[in-house]
Gaussian input, Z-matrix of N, CA and C with variables (Angstrom, degrees):
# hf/3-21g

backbone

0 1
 N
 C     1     B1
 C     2     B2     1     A1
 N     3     B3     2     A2     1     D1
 C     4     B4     3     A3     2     D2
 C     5     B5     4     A4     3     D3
 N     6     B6     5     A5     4     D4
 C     7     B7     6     A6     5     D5
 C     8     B8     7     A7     6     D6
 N     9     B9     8     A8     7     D7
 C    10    B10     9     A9     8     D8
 C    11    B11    10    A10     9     D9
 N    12    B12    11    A11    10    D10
 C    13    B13    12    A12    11    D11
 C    14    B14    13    A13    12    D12
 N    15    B15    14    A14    13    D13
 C    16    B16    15    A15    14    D14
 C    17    B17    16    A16    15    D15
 N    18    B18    17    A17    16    D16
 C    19    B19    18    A18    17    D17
 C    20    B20    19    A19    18    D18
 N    21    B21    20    A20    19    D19
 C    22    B22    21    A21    20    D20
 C    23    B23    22    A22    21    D21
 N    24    B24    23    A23    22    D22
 C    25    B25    24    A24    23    D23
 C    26    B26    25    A25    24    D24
 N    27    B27    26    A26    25    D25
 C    28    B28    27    A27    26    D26
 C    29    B29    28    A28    27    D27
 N    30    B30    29    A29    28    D28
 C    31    B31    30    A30    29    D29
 C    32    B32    31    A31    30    D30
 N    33    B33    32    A32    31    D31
 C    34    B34    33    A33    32    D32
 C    35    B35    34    A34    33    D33
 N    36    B36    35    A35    34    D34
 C    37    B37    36    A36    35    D35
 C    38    B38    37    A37    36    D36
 N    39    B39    38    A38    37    D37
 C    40    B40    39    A39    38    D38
 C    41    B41    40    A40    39    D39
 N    42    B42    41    A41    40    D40
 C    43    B43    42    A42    41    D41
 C    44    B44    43    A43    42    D42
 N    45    B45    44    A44    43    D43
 C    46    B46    45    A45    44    D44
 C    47    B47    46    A46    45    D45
 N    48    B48    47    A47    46    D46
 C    49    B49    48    A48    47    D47
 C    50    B50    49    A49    48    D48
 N    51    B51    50    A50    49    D49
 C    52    B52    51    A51    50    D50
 C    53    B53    52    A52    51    D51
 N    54    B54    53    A53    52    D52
 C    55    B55    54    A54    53    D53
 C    56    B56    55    A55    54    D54
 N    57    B57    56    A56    55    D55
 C    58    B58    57    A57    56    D56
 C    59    B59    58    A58    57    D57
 N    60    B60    59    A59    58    D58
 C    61    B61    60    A60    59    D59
 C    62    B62    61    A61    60    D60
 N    63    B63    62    A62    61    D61
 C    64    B64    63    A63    62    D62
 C    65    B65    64    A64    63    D63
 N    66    B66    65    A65    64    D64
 C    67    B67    66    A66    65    D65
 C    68    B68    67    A67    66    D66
 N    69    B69    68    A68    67    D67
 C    70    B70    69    A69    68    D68
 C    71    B71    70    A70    69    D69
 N    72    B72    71    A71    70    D70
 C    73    B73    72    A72    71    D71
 C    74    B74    73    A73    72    D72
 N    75    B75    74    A74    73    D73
 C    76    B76    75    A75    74    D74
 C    77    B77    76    A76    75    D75
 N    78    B78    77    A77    76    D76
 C    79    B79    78    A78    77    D77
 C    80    B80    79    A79    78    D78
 N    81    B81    80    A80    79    D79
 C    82    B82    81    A81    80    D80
 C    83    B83    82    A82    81    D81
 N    84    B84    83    A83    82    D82
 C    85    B85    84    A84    83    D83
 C    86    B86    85    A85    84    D84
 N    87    B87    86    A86    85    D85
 C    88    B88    87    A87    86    D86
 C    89    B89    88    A88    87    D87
 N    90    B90    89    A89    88    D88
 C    91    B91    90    A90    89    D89
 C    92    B92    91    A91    90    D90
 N    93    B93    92    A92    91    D91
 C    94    B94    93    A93    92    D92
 C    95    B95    94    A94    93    D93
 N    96    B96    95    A95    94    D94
 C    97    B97    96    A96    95    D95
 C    98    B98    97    A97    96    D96
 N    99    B99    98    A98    97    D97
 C   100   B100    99    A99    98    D98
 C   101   B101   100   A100    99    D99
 N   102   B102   101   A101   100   D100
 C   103   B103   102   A102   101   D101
 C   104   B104   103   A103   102   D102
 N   105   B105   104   A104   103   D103
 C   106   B106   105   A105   104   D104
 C   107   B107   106   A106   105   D105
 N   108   B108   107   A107   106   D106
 C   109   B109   108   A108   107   D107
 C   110   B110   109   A109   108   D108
 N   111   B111   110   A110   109   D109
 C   112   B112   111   A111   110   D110
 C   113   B113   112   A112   111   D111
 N   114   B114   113   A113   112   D112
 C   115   B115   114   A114   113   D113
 C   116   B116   115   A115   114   D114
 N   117   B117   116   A116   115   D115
 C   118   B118   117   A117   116   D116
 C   119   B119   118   A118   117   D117
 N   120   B120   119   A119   118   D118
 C   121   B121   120   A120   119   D119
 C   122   B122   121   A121   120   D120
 N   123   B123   122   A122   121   D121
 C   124   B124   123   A123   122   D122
 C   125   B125   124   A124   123   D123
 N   126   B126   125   A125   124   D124
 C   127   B127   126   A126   125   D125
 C   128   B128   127   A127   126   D126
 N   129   B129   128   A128   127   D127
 C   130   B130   129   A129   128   D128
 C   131   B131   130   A130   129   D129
 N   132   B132   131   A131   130   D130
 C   133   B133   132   A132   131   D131
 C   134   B134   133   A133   132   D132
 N   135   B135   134   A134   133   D133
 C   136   B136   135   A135   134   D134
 C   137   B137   136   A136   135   D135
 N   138   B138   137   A137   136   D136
 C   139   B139   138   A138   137   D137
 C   140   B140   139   A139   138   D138
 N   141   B141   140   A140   139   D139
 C   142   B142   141   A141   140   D140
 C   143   B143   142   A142   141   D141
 N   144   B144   143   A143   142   D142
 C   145   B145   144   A144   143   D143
 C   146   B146   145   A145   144   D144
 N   147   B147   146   A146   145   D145
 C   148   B148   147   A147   146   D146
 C   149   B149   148   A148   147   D147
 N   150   B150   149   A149   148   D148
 C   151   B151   150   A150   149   D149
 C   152   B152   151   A151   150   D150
 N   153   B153   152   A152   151   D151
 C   154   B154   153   A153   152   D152
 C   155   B155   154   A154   153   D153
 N   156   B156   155   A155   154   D154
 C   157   B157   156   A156   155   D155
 C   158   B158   157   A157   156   D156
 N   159   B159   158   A158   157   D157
 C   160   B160   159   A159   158   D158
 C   161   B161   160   A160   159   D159
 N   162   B162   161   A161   160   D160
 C   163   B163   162   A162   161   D161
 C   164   B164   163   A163   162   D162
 N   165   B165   164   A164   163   D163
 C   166   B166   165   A165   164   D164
 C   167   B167   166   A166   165   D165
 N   168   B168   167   A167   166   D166
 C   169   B169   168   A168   167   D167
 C   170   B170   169   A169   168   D168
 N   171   B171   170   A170   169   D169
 C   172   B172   171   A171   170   D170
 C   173   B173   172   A172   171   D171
 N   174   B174   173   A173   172   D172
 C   175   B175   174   A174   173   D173
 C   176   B176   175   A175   174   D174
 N   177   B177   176   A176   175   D175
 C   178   B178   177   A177   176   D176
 C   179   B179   178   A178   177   D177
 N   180   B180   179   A179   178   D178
 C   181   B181   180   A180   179   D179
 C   182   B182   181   A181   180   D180
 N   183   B183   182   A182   181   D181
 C   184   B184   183   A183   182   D182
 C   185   B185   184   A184   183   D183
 N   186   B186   185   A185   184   D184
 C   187   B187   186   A186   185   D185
 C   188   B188   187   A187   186   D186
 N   189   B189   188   A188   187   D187
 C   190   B190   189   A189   188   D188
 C   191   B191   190   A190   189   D189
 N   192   B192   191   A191   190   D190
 C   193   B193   192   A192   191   D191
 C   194   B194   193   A193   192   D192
 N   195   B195   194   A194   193   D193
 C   196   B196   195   A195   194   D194
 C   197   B197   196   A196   195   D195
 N   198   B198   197   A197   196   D196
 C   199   B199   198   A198   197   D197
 C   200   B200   199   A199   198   D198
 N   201   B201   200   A200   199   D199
 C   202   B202   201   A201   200   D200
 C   203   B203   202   A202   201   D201
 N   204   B204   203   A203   202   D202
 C   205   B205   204   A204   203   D203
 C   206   B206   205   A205   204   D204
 N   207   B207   206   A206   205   D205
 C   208   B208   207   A207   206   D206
 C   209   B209   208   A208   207   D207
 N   210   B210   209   A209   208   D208
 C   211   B211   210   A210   209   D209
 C   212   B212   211   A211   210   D210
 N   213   B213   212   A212   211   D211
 C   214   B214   213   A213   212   D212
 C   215   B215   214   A214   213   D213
 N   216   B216   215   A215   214   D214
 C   217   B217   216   A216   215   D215
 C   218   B218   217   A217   216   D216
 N   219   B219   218   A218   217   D217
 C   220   B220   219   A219   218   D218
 C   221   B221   220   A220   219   D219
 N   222   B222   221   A221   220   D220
 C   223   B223   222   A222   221   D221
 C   224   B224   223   A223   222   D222
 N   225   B225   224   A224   223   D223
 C   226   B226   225   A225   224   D224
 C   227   B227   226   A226   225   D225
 N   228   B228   227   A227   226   D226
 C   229   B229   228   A228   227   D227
 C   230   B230   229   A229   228   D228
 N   231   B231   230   A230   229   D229
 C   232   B232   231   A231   230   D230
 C   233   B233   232   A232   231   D231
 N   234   B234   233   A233   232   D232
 C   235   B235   234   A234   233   D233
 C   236   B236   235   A235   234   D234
 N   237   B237   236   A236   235   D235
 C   238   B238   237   A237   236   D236
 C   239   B239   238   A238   237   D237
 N   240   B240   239   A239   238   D238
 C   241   B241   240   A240   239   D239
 C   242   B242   241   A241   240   D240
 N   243   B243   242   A242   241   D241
 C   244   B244   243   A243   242   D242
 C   245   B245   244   A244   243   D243
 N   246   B246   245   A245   244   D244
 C   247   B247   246   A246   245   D245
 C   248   B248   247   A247   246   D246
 N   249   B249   248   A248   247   D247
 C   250   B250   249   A249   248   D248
 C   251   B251   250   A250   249   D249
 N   252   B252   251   A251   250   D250
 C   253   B253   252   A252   251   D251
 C   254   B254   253   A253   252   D252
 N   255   B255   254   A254   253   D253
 C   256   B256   255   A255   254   D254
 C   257   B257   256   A256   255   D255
 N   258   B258   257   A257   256   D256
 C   259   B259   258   A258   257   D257
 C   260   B260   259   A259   258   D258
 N   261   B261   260   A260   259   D259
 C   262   B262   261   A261   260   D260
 C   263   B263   262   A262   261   D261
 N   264   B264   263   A263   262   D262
 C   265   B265   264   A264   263   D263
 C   266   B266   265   A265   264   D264

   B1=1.4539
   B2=1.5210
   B3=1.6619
   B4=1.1990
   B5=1.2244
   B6=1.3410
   B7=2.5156
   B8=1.3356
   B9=1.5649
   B10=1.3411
   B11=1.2972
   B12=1.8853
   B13=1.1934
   B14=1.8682
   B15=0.5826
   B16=1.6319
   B17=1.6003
   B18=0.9227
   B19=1.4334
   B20=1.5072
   B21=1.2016
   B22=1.6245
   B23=1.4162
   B24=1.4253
   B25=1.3908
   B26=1.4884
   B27=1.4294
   B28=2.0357
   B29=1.4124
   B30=1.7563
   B31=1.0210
   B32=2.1382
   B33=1.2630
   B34=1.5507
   B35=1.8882
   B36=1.5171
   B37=1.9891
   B38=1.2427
   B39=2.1235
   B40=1.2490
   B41=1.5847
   B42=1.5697
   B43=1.5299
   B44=1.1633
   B45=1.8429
   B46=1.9009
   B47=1.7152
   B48=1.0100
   B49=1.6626
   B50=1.9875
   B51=1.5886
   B52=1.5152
   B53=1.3113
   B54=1.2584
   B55=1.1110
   B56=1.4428
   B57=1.7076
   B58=1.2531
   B59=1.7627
   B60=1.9350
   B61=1.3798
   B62=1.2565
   B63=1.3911
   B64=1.7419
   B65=0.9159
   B66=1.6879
   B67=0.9909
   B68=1.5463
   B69=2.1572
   B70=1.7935
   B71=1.9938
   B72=1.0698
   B73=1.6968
   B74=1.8559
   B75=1.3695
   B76=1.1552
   B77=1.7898
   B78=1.3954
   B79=1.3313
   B80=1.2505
   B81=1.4028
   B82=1.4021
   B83=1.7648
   B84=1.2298
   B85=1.9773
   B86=0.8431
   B87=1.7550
   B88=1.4937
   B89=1.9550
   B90=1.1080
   B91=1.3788
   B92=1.5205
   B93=1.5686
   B94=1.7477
   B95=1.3971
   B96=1.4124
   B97=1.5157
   B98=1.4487
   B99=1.5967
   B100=1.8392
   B101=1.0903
   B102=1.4962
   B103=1.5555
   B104=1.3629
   B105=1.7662
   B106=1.1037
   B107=1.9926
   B108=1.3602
   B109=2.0095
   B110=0.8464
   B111=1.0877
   B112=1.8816
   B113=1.3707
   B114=1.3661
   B115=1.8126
   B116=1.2917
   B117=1.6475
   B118=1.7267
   B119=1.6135
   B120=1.4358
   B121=1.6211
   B122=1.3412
   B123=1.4234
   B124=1.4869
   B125=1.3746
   B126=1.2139
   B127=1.1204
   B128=1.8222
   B129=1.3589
   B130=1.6318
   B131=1.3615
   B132=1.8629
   B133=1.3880
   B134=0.9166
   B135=1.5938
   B136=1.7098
   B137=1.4141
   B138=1.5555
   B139=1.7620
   B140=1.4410
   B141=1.2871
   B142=1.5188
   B143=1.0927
   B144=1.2244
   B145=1.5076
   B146=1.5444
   B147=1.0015
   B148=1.9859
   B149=1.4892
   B150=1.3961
   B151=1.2066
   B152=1.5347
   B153=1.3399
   B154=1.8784
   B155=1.4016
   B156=1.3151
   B157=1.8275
   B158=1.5130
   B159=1.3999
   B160=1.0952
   B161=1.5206
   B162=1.1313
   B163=1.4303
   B164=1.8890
   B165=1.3262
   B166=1.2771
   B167=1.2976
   B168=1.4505
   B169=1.5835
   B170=1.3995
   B171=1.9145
   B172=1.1782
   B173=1.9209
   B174=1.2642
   B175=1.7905
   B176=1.6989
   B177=1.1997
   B178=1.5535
   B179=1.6791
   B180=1.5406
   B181=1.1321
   B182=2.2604
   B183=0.5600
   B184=1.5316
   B185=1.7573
   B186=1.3993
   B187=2.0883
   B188=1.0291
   B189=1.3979
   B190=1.9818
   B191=1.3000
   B192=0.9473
   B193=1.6617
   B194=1.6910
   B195=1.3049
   B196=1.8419
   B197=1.6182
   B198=1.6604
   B199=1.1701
   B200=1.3499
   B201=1.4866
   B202=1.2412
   B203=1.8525
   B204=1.6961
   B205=1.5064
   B206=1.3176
   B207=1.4482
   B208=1.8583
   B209=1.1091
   B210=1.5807
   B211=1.7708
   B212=1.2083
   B213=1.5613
   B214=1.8031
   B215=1.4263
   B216=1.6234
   B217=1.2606
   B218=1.7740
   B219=1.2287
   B220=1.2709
   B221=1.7235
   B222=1.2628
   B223=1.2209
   B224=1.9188
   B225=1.7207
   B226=1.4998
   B227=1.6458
   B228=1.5851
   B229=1.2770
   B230=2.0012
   B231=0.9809
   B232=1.9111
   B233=1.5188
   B234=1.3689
   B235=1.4151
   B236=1.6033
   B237=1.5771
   B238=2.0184
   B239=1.3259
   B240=1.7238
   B241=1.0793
   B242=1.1350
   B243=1.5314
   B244=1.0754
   B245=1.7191
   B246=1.8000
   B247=1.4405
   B248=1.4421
   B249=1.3476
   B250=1.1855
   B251=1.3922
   B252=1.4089
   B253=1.4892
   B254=1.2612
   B255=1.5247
   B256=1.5061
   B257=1.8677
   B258=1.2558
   B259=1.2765
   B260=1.7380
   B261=1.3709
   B262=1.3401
   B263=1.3513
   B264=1.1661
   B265=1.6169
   B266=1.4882
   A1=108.63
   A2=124.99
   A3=116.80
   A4=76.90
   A5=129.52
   A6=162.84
   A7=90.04
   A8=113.12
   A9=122.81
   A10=90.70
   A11=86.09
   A12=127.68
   A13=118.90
   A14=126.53
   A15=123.99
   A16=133.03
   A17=106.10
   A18=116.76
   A19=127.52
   A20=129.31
   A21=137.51
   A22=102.43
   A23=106.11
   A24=123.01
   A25=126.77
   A26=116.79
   A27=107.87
   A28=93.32
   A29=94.56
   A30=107.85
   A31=109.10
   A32=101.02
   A33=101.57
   A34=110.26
   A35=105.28
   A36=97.17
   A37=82.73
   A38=120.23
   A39=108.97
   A40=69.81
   A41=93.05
   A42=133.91
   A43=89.45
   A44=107.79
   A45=127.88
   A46=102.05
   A47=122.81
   A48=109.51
   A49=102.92
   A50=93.22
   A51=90.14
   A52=108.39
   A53=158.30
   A54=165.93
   A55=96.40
   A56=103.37
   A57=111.96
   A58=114.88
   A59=92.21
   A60=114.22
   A61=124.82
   A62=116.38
   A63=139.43
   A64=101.02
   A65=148.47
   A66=165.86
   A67=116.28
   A68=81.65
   A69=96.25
   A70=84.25
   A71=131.12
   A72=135.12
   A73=89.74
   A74=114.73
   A75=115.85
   A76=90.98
   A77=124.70
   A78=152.92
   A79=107.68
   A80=133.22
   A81=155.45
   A82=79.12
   A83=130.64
   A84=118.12
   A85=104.28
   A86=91.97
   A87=135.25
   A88=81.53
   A89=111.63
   A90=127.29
   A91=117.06
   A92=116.34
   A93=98.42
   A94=106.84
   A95=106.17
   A96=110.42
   A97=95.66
   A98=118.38
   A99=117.85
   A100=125.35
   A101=128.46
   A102=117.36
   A103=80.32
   A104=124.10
   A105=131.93
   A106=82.42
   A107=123.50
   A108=150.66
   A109=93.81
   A110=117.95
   A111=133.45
   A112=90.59
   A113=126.15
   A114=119.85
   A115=141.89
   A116=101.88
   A117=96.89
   A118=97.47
   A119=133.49
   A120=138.32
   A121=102.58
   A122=119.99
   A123=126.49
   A124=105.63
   A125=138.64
   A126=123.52
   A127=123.37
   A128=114.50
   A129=136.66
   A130=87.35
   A131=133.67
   A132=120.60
   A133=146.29
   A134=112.51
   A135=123.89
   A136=114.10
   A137=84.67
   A138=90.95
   A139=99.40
   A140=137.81
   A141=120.68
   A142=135.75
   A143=108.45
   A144=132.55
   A145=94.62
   A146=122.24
   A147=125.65
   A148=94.02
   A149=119.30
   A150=105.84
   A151=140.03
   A152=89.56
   A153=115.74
   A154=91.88
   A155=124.32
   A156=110.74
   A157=118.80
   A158=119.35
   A159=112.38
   A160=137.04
   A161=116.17
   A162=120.65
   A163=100.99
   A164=115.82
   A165=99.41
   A166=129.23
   A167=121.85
   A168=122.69
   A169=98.91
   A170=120.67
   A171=99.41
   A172=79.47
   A173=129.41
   A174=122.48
   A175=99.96
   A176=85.78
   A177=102.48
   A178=89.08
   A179=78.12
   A180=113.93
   A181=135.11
   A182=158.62
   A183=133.01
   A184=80.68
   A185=97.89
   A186=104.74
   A187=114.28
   A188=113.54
   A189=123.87
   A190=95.18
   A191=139.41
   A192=138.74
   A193=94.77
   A194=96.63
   A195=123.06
   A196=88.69
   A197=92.20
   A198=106.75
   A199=112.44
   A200=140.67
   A201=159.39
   A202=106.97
   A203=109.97
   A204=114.83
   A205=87.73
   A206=123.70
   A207=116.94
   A208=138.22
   A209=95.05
   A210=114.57
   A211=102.56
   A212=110.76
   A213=133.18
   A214=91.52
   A215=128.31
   A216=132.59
   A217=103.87
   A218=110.05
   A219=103.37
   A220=90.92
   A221=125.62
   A222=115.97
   A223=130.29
   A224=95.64
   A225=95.86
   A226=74.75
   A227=127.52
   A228=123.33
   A229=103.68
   A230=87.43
   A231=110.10
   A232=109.13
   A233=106.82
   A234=114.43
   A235=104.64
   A236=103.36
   A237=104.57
   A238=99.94
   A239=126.79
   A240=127.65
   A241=150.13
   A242=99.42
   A243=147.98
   A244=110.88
   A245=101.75
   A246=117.14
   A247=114.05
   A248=119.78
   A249=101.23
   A250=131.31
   A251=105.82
   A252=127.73
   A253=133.47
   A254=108.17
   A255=125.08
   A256=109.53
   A257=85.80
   A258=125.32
   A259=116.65
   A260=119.97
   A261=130.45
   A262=112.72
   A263=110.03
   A264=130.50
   A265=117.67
   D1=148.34
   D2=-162.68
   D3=-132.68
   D4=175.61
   D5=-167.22
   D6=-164.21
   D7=121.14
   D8=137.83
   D9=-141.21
   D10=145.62
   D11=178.95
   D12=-84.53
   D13=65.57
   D14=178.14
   D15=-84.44
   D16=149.18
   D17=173.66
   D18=-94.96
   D19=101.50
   D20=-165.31
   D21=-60.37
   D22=106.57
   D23=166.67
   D24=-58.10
   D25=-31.09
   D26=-177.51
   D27=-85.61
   D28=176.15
   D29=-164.85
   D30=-92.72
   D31=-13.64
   D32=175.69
   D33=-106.48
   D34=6.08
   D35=164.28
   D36=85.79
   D37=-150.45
   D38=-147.05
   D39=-151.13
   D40=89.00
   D41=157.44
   D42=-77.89
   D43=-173.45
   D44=-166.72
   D45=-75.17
   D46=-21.46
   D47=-162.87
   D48=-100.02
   D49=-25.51
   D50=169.50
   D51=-92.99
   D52=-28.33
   D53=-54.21
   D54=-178.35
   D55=-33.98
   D56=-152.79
   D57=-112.04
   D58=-14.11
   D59=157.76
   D60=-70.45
   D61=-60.54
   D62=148.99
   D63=-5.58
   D64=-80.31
   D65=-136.93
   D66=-68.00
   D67=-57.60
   D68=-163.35
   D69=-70.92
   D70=-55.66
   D71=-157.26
   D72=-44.33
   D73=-47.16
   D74=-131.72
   D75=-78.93
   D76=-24.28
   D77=179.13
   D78=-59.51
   D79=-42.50
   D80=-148.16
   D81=-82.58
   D82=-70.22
   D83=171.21
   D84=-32.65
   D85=179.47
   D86=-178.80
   D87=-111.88
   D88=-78.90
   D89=179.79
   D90=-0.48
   D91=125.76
   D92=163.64
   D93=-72.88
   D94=173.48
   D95=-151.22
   D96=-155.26
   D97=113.52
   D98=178.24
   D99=-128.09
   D100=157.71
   D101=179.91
   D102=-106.63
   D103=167.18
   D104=166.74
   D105=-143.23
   D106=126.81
   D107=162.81
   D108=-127.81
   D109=128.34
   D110=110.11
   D111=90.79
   D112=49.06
   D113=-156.27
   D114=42.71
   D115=16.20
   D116=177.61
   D117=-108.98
   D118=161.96
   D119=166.50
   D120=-115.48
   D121=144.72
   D122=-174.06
   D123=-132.76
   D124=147.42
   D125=156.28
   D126=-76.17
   D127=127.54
   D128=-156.71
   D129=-59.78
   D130=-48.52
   D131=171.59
   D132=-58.39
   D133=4.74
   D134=168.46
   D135=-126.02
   D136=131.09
   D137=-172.86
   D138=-69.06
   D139=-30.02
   D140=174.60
   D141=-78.91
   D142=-3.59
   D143=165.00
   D144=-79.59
   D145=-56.92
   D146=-173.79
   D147=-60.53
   D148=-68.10
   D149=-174.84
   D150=-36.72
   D151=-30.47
   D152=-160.49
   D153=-74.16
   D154=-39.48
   D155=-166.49
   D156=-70.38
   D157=-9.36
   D158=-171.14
   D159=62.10
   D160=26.70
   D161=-161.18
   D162=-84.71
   D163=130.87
   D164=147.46
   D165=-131.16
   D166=-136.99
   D167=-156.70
   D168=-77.59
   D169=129.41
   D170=157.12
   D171=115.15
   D172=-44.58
   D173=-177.79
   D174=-72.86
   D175=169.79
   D176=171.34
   D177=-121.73
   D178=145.32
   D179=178.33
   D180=-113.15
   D181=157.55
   D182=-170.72
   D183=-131.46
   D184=122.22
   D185=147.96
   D186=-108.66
   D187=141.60
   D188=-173.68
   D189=-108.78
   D190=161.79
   D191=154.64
   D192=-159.92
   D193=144.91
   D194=-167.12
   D195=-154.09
   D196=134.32
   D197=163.23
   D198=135.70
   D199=150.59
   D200=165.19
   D201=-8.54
   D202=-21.48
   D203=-134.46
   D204=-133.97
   D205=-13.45
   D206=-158.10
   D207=-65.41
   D208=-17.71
   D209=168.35
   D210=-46.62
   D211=-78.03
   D212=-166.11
   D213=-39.51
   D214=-73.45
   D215=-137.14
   D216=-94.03
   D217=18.69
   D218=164.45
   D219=-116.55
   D220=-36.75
   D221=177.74
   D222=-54.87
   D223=-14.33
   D224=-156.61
   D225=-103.80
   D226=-34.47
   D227=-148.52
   D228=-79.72
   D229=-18.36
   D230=-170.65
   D231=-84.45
   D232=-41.41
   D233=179.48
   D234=-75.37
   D235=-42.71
   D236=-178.83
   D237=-42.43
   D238=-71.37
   D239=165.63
   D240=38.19
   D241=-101.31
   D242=-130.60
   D243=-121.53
   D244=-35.47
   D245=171.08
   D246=-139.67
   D247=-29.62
   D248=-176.48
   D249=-114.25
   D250=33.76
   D251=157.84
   D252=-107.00
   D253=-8.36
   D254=147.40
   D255=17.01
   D256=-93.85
   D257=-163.91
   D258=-66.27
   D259=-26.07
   D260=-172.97
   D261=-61.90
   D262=126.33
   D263=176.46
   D264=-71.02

């Protein structure tokens, strides 16, 4: 099992269109896959679970990933993050 700690890179947190990326990347494993905010854990494969935490730009956030796959999918899920949500509307 892997914890990283990150910091949400866009500027609106992980509204429906990031929320909704998160989800699909996080799908691409085998691995379970979790957000843990503000003391709640969600599972990373449901966007209403993503949605529900409310996190936005600027929180830290914790991703867990377990599984056969957790290297990759904490690596691709950390980098989405972290850089390539920048930009999302």
């Amino acid at each position: 099992m892997l914890e990283r700690k990150v910091i949400l890179s866009n500027k609106d947190g992980l509204h429906a269109r990031a929320a909704a990326m998160f989800v699909q990347v996080a799908n691409k494993f085998s691995s379970n896959v979790y957000i843990e905010f503000d003391g709640k854990r969600v599972d990373g494969k449901s966007i209403i679970g993503v949605m529900s935490l409310g996190a936005f730009a600027g929180e830290e956030i914790i991703i867990i990933t377990n599984g056969v796959d957790e290297e990759k999918a904490m690596e691709e899920l950390t980098n989405l993050v972290t850089e390539n949500m920048k930009d999302i509307i």
